[in-house]
mmCIF file of the C-alpha atoms, coordinates in Angstrom:
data_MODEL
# 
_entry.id   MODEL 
# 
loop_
_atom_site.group_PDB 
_atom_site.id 
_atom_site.type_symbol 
_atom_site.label_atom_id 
_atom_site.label_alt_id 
_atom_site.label_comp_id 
_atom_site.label_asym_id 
_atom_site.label_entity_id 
_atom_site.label_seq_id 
_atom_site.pdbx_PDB_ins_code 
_atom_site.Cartn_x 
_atom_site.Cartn_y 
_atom_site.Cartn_z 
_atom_site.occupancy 
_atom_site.B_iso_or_equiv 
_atom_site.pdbx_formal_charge 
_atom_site.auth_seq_id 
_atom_site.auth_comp_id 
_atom_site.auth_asym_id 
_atom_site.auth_atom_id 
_atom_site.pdbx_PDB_model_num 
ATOM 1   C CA . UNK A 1 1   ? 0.000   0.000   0.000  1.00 0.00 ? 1   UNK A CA 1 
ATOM 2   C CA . UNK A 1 2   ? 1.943   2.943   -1.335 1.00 0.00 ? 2   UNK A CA 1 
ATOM 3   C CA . UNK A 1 3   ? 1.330   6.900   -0.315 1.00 0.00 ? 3   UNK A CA 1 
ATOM 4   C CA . UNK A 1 4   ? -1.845  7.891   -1.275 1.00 0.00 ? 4   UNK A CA 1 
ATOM 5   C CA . UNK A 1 5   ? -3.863  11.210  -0.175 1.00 0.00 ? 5   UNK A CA 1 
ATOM 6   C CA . UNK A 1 6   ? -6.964  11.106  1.559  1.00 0.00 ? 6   UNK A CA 1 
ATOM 7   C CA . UNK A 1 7   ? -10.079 11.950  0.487  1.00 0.00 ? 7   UNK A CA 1 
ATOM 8   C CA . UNK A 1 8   ? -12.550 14.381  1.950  1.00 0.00 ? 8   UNK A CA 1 
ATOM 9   C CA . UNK A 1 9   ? -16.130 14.966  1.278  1.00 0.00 ? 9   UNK A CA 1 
ATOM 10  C CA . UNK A 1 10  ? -15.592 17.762  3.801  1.00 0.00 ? 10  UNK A CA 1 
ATOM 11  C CA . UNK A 1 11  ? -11.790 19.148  3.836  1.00 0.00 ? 11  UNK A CA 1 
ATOM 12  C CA . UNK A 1 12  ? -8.696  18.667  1.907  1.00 0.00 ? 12  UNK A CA 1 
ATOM 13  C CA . UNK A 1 13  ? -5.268  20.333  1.525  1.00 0.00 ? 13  UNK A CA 1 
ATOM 14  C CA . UNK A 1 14  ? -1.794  20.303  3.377  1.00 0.00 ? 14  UNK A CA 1 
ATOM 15  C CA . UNK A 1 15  ? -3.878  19.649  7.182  1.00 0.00 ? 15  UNK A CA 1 
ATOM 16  C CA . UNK A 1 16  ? -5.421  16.341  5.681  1.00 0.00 ? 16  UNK A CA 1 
ATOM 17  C CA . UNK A 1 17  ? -3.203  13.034  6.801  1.00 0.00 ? 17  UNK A CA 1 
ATOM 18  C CA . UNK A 1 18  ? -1.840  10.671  4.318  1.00 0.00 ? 18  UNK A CA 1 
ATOM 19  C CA . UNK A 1 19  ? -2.503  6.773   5.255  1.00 0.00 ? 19  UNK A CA 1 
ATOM 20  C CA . UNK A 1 20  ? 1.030   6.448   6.055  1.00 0.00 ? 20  UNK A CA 1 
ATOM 21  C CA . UNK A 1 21  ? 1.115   8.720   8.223  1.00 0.00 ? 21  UNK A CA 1 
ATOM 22  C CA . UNK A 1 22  ? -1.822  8.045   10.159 1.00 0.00 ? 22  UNK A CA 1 
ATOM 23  C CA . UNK A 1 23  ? -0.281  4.608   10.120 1.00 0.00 ? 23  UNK A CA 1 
ATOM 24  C CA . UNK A 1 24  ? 2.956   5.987   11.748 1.00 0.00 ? 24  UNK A CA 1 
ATOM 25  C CA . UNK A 1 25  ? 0.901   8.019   14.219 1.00 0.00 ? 25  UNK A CA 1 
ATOM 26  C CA . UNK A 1 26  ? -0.920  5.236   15.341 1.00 0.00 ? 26  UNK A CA 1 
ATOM 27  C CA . UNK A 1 27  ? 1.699   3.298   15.992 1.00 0.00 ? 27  UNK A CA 1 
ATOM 28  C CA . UNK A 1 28  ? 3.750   6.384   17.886 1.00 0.00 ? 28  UNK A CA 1 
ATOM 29  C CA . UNK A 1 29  ? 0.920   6.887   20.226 1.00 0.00 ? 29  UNK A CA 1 
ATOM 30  C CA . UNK A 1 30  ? 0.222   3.840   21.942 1.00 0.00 ? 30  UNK A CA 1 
ATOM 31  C CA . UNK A 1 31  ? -1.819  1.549   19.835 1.00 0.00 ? 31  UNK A CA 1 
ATOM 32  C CA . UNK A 1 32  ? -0.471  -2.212  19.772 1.00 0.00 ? 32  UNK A CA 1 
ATOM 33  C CA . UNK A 1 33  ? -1.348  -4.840  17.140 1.00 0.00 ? 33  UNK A CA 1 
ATOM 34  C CA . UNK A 1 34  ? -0.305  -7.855  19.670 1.00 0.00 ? 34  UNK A CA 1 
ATOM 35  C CA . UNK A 1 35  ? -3.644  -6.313  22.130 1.00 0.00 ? 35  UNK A CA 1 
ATOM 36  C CA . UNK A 1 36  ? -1.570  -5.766  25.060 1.00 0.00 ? 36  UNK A CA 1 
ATOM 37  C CA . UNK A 1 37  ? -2.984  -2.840  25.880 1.00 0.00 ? 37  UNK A CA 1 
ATOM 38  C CA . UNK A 1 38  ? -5.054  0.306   24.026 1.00 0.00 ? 38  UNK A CA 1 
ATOM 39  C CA . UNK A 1 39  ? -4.351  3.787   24.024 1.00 0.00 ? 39  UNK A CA 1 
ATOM 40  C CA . UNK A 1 40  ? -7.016  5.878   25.699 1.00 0.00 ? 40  UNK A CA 1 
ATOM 41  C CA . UNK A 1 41  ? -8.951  7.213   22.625 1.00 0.00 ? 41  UNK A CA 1 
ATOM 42  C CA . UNK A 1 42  ? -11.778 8.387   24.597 1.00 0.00 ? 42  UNK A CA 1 
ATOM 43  C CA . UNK A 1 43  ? -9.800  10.822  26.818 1.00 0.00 ? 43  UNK A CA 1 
ATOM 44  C CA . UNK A 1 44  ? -8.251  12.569  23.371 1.00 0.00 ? 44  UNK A CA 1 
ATOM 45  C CA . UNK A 1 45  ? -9.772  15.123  21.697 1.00 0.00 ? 45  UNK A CA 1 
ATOM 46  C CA . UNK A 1 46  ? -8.018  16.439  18.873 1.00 0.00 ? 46  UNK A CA 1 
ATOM 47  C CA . UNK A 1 47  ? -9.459  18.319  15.405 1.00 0.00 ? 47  UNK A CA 1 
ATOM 48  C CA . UNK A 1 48  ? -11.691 16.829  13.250 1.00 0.00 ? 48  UNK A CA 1 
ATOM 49  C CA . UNK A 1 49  ? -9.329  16.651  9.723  1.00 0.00 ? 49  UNK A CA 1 
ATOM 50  C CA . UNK A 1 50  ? -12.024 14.970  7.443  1.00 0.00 ? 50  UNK A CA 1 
ATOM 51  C CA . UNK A 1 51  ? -12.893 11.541  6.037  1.00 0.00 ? 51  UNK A CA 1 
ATOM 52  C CA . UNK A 1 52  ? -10.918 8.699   4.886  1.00 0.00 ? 52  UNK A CA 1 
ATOM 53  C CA . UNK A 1 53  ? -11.876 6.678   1.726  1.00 0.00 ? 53  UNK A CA 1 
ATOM 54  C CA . UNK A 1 54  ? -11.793 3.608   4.947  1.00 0.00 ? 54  UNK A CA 1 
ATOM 55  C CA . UNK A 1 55  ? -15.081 1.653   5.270  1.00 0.00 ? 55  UNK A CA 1 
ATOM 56  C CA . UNK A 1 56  ? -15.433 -1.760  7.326  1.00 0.00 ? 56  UNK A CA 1 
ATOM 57  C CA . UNK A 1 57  ? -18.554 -4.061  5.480  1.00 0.00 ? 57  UNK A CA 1 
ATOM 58  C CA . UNK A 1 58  ? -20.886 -5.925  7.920  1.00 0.00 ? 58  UNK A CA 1 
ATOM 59  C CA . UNK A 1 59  ? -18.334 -8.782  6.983  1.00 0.00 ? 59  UNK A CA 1 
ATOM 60  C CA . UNK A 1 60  ? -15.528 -7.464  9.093  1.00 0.00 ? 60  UNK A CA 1 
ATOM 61  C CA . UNK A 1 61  ? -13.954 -6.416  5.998  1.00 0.00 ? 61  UNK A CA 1 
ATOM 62  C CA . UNK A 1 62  ? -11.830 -3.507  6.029  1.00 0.00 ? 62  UNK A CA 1 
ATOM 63  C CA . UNK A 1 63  ? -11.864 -1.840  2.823  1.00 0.00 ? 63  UNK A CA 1 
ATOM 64  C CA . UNK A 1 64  ? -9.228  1.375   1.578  1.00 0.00 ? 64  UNK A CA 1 
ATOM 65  C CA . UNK A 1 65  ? -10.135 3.048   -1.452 1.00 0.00 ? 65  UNK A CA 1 
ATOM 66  C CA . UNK A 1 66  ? -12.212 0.200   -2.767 1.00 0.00 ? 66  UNK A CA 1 
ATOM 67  C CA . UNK A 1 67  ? -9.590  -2.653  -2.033 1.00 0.00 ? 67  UNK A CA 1 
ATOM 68  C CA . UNK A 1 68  ? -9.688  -4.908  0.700  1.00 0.00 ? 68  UNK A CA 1 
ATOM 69  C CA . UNK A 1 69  ? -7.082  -4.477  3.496  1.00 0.00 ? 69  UNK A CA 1 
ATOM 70  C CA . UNK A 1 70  ? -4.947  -7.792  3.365  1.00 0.00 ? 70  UNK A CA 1 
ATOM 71  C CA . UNK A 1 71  ? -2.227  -7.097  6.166  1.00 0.00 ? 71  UNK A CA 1 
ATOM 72  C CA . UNK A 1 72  ? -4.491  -8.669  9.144  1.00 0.00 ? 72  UNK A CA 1 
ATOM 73  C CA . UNK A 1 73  ? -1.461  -6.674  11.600 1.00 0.00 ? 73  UNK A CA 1 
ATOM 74  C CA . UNK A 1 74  ? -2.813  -3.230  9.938  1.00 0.00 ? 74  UNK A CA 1 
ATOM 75  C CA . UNK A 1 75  ? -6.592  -4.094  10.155 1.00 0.00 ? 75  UNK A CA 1 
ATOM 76  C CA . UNK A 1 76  ? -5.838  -4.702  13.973 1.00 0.00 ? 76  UNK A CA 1 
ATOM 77  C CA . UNK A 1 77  ? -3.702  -1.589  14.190 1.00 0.00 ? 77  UNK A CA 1 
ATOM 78  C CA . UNK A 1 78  ? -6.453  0.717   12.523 1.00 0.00 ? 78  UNK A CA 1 
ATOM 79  C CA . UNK A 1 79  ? -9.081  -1.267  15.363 1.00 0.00 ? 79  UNK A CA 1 
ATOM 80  C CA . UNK A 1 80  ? -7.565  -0.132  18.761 1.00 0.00 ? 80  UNK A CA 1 
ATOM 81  C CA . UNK A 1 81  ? -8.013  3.719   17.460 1.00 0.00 ? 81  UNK A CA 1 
ATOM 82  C CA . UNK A 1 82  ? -11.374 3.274   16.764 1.00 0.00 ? 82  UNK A CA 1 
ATOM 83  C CA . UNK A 1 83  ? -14.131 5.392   18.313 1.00 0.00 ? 83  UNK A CA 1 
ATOM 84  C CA . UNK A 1 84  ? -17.828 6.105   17.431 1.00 0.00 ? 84  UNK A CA 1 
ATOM 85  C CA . UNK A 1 85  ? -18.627 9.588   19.050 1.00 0.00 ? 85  UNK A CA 1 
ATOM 86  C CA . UNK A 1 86  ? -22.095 10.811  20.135 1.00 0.00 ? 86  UNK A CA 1 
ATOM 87  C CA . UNK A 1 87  ? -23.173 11.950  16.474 1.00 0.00 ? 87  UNK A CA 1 
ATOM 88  C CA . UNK A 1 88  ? -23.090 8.073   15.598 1.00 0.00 ? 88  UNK A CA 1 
ATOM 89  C CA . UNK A 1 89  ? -20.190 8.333   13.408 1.00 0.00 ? 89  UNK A CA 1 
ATOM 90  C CA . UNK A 1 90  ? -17.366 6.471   13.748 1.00 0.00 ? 90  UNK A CA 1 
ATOM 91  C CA . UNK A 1 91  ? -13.400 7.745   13.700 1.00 0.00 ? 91  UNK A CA 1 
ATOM 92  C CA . UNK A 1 92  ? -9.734  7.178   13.521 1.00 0.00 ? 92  UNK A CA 1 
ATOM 93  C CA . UNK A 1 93  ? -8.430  8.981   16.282 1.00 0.00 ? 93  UNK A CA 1 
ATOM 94  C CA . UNK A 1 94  ? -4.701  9.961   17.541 1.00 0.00 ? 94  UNK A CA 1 
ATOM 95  C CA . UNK A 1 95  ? -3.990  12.929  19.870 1.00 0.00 ? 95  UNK A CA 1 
ATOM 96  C CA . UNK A 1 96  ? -3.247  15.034  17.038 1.00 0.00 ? 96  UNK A CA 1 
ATOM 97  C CA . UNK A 1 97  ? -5.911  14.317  14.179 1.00 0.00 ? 97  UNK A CA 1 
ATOM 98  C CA . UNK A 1 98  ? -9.526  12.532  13.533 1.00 0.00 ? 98  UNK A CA 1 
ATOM 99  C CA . UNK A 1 99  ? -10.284 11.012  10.886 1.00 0.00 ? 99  UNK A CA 1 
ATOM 100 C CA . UNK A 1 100 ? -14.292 9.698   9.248  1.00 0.00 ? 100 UNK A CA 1 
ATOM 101 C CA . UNK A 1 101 ? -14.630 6.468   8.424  1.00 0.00 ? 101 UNK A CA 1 
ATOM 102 C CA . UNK A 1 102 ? -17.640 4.419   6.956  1.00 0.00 ? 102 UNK A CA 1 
ATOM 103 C CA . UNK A 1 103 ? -18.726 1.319   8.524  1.00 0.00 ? 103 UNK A CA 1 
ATOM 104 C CA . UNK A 1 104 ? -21.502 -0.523  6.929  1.00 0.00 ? 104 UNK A CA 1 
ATOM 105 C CA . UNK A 1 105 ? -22.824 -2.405  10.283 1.00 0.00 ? 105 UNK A CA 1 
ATOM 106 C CA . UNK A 1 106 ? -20.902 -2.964  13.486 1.00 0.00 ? 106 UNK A CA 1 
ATOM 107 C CA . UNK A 1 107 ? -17.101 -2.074  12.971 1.00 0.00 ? 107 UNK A CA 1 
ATOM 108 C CA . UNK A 1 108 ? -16.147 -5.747  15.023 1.00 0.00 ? 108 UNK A CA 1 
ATOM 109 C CA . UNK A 1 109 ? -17.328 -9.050  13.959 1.00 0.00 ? 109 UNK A CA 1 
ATOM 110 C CA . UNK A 1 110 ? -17.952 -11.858 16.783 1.00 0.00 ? 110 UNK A CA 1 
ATOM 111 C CA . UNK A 1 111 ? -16.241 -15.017 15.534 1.00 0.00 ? 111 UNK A CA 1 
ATOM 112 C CA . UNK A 1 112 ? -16.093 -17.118 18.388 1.00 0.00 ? 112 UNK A CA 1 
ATOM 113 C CA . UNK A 1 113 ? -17.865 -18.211 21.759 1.00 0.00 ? 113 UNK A CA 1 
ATOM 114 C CA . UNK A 1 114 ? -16.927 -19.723 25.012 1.00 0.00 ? 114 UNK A CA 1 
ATOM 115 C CA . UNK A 1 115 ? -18.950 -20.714 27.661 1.00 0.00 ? 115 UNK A CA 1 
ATOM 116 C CA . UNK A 1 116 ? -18.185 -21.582 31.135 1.00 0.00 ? 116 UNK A CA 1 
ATOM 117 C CA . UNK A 1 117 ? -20.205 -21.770 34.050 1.00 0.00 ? 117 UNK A CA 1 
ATOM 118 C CA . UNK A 1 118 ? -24.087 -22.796 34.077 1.00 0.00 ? 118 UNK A CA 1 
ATOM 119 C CA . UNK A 1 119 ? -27.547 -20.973 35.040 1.00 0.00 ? 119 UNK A CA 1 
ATOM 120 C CA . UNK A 1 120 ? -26.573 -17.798 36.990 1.00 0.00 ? 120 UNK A CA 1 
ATOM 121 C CA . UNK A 1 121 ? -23.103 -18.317 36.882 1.00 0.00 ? 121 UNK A CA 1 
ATOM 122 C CA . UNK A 1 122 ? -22.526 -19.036 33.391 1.00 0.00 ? 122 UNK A CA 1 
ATOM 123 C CA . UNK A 1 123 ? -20.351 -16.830 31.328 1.00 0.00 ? 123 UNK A CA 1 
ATOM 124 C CA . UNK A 1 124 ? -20.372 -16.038 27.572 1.00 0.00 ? 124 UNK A CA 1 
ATOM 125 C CA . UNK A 1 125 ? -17.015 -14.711 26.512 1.00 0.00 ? 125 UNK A CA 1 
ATOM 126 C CA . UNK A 1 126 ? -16.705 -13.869 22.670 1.00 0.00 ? 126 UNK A CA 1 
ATOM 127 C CA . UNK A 1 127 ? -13.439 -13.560 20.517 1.00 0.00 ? 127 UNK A CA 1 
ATOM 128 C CA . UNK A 1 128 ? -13.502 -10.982 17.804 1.00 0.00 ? 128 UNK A CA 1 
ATOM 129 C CA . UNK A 1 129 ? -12.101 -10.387 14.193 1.00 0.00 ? 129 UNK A CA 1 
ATOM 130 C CA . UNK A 1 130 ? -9.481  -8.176  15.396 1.00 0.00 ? 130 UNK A CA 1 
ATOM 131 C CA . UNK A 1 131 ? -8.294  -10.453 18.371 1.00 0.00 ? 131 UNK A CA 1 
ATOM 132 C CA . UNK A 1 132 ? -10.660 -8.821  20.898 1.00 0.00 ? 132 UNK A CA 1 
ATOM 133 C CA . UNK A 1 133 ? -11.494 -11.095 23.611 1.00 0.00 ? 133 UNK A CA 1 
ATOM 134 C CA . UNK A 1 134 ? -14.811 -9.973  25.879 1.00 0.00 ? 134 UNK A CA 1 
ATOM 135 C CA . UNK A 1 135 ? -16.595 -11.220 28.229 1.00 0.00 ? 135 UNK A CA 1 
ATOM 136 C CA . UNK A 1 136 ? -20.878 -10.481 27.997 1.00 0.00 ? 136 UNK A CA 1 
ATOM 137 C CA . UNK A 1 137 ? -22.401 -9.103  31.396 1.00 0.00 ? 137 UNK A CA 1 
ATOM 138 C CA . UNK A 1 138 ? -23.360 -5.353  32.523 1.00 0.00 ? 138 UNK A CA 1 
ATOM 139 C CA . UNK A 1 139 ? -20.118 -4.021  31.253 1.00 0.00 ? 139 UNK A CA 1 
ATOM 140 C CA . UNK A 1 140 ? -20.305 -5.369  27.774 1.00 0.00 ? 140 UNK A CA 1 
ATOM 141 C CA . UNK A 1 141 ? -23.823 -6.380  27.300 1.00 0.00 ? 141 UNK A CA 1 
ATOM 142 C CA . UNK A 1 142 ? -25.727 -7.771  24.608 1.00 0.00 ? 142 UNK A CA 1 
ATOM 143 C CA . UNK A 1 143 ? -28.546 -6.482  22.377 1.00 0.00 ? 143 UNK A CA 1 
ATOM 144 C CA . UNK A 1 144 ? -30.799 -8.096  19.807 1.00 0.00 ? 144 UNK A CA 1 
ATOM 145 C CA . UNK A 1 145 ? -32.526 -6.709  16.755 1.00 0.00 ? 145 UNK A CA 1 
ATOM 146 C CA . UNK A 1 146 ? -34.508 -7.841  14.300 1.00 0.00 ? 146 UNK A CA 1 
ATOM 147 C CA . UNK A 1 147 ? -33.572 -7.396  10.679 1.00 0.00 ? 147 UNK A CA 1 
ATOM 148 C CA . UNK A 1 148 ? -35.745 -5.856  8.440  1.00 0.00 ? 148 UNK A CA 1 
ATOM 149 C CA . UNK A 1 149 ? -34.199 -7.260  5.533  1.00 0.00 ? 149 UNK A CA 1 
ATOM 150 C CA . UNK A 1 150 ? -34.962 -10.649 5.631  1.00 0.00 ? 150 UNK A CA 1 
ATOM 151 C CA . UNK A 1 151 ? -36.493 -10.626 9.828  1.00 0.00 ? 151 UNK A CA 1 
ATOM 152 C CA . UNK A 1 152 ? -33.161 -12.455 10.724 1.00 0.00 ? 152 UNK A CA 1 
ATOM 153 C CA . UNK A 1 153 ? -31.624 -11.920 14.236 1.00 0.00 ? 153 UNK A CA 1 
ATOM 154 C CA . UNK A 1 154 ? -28.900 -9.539  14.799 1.00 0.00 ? 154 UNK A CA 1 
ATOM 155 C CA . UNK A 1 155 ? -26.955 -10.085 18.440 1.00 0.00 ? 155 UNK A CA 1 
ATOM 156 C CA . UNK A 1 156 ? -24.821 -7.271  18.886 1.00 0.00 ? 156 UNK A CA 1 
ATOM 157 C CA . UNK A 1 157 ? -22.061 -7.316  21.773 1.00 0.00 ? 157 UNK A CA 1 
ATOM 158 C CA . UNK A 1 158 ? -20.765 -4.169  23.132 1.00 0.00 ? 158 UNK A CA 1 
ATOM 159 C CA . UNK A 1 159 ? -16.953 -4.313  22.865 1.00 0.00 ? 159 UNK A CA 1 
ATOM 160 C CA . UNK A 1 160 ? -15.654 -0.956  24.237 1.00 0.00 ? 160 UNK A CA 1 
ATOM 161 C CA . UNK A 1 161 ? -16.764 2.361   24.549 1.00 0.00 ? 161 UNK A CA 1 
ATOM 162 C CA . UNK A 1 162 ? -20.013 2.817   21.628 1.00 0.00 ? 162 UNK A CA 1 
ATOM 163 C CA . UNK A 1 163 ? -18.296 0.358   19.948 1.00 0.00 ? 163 UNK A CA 1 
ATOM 164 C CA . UNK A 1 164 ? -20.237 -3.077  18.911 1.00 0.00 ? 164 UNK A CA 1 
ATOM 165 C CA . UNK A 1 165 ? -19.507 -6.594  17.624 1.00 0.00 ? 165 UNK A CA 1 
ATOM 166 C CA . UNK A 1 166 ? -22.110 -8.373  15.121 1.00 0.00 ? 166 UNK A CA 1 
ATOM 167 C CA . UNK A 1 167 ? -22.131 -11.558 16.286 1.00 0.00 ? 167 UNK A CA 1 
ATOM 168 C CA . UNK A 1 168 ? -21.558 -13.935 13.059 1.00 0.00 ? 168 UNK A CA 1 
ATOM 169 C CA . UNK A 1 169 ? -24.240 -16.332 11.471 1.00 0.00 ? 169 UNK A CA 1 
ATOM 170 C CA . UNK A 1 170 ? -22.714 -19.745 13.735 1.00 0.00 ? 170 UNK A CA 1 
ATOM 171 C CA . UNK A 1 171 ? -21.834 -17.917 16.887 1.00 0.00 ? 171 UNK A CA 1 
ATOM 172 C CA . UNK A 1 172 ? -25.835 -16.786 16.522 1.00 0.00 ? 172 UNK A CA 1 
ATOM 173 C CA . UNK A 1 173 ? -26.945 -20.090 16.584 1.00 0.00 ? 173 UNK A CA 1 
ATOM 174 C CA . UNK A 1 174 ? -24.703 -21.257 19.665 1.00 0.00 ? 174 UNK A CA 1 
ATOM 175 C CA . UNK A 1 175 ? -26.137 -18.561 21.162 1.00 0.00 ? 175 UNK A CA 1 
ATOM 176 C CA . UNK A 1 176 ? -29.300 -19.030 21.134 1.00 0.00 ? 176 UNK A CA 1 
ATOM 177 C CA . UNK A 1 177 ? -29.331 -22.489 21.737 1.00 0.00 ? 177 UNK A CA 1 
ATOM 178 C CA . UNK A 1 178 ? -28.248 -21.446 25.374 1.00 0.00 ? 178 UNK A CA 1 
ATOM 179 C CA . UNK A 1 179 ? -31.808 -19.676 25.752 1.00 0.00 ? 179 UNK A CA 1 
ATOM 180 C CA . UNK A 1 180 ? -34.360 -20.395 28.300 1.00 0.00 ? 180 UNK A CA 1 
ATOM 181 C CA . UNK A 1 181 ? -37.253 -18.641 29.476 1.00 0.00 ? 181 UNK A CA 1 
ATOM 182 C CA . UNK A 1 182 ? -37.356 -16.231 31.959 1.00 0.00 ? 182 UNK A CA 1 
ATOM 183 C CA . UNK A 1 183 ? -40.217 -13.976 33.093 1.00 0.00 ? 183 UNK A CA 1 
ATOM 184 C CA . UNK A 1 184 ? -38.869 -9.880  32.566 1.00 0.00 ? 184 UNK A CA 1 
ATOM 185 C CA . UNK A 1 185 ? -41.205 -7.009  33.999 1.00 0.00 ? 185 UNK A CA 1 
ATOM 186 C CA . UNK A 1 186 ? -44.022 -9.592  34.342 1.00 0.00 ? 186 UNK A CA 1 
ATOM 187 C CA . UNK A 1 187 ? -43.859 -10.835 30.469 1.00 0.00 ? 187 UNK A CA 1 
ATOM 188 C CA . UNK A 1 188 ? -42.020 -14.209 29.493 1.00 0.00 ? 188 UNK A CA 1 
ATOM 189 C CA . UNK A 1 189 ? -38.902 -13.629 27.609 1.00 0.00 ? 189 UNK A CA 1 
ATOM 190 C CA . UNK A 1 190 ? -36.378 -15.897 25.847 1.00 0.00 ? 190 UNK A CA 1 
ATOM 191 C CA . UNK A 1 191 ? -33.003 -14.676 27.589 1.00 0.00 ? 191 UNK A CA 1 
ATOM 192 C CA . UNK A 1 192 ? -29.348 -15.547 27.340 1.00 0.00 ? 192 UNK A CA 1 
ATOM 193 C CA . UNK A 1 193 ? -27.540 -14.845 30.519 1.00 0.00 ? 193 UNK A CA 1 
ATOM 194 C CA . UNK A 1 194 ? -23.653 -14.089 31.422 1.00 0.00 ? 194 UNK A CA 1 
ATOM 195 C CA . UNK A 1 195 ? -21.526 -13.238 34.424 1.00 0.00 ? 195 UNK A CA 1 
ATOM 196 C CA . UNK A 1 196 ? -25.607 -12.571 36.532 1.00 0.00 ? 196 UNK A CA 1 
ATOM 197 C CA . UNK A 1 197 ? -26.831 -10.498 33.868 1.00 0.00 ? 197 UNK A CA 1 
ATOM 198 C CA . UNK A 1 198 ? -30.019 -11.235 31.899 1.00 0.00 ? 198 UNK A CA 1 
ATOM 199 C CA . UNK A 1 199 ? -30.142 -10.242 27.960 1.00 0.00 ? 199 UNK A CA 1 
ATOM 200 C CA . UNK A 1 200 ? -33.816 -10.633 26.489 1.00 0.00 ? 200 UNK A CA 1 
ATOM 201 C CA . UNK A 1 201 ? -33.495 -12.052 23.249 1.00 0.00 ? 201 UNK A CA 1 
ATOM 202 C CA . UNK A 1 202 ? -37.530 -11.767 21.982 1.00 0.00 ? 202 UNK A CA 1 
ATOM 203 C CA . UNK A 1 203 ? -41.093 -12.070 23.958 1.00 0.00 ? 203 UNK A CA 1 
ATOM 204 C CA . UNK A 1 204 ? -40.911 -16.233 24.371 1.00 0.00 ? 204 UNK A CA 1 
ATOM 205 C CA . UNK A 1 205 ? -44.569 -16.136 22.211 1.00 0.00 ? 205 UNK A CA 1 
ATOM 206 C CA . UNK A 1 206 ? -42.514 -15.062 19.764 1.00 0.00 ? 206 UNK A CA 1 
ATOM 207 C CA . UNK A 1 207 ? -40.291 -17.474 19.297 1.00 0.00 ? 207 UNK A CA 1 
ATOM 208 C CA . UNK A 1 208 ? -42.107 -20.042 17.317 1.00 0.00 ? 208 UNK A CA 1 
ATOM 209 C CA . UNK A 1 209 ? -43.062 -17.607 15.242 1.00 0.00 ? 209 UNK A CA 1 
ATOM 210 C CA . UNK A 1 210 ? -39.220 -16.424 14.591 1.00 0.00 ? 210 UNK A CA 1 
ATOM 211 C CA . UNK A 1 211 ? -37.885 -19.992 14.438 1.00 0.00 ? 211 UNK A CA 1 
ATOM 212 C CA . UNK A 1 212 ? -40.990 -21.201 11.350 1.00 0.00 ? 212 UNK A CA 1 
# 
């Protein structure tokens, strides 16, 4: 991946960062590819610089100016200076510049799931794409939606800070085969639980329904 400028719906000129250098920077300031350890993106607050031609598809796929990023040590890089901000958006950030990106779905993928544990003292812990390994309960809880696409269910884990991991199509299904049901606020639920924490899946009535 040679020099290339970025591009900017919003801003570009000398201020705008080239790839390799936001590459360099992110390695200067903390972030490590091997996971031990991430640099505190959510206490920096540097100037917005404009977007990156960077999108990640609902695949996990990290995409640069319409080619898919190969080098699995620069997709995990590019992952620990993630953060999606309060406007929904989600950024490359270093002390010194923020950069847009696109992300089509959920900028982690869930690709693997561990259980230990049983009934209230079960825990789910989830590996993702980029080597993130979490552990579902009220710090990193899980949420279900319903896709209006094709009415398929979407189990999203929260990884760190707003960001979320779409669980994949077989870690789904291992999921929900853990389900029981559990009455919530006086209604029957089908739940998943993890490390005490209860995570309503769909009103237990409806499950039939969801599973013909």
């Amino acid at each position: 991946m040679g020099k290339s400028s970025v591009v900017s719906a919003s801003k570009q000129g000398p201020d705008m960062p080239g790839l390799e250098a936001l590459i360099a920077r992110a390695r200067s300031d903390g972030a490590n590819p091997e996971g031990k350890g991430l640099p505190p993106v959510e206490k920096w607050n540097p100037d917005f610089c404009g977007d990156i031609d960077m999108e990640i598809r609902a695949d996990g796929t990290w995409f640069y100016m319409g080619t898919p990023i190969g080098r699995k040590p620069l997709v995990r890089l590019f992952s620990t200076i993630l953060r999606r901000d309060e406007d929904g958006r989600t950024y490359l950030v270093t002390p010194v510049e923020k950069v847009g990106i696109r992300v089509e779905d959920a900028p982690f993928l869930g690709v693997e799931m561990s259980v230990s544990g049983t009934g209230t003292a079960q825990i789910l812990t989830f590996r993702t794409n980029v080597g993130d390994v979490v552990e579902a309960g009220p710090d990193h809880p899980l949420r279900f939606e319903i896709a209006r696409e094709n009415e398929g269910l979407k189990p999203y884990l929260k990884v760190r800070g707003r960001l979320e991991a779409l669980l994949s199509r077989p870690v789904m299904y291992d999921l929900v085969a853990l389900g029981e049901d559990v009455e919530v606020d006086g209604r029957s639920m089908f739940v998943v639980r993890s490390k005490g924490a209860v995570f309503p899946i769909m009103p237990a009535d409806q499950l039939e329904a969801f599973r013909s």
